[in-house]
N, C-alpha and C positions, 0 to 999 in steps of 0.2 A: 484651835484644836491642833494637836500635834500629831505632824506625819509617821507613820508607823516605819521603824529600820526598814531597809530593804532585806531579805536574804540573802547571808551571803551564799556563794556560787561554792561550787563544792570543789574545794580547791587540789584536791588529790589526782594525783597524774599517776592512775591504776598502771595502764601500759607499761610507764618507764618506771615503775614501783612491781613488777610483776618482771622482767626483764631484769632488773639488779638481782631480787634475790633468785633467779635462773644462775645469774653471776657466782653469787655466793654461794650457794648449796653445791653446783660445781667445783669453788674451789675448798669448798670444805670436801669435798669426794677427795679430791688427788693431796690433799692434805693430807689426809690420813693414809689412802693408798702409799704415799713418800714414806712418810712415817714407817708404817708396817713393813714395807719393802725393805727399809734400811736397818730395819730391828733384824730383820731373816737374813740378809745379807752376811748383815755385821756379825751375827751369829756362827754362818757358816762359813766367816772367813777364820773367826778367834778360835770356836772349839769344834768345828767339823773338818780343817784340815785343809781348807782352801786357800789361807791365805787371802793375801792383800788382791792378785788377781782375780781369781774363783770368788769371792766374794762380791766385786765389782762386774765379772761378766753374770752373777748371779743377781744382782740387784736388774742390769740394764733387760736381761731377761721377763724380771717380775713387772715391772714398768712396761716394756712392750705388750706383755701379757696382758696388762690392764688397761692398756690404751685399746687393743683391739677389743677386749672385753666388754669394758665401759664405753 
């Protein structure tokens, strides 16, 4: 008679599979935050009059913002 397989053992590592996508979704947030920030920025350096400066201390602005936000 033939031994029956054994089960295999469940091979998924939930923790460090629950801990990556923590990782991801994180950096999918400041992904986008970057993104956004640099859209407004760049906007209100071209056609609001700020220039190269005012655009840049407006960006490092929305960035702080969103680091104490988030």
């Amino acid at each position: 008679m033939a031994k029956k397989p054994a089960k295999a053992a469940n091979a998924m590592d939930y923790p460090e599979h629950e801990k990556t996508y923590k990782v991801f979704l994180s950096l999918s947030i400041w992904t986008v935050v970057f993104c956004a920030a640099l859209l407004i920025s760049m906007a209100f350096g071209f056609f609001g009059g700020g220039g190269l400066i005012g655009g840049t201390l407006l960006f490092a602005v929305i960035m702080a913002a969103c680091y104490f936000a988030l």
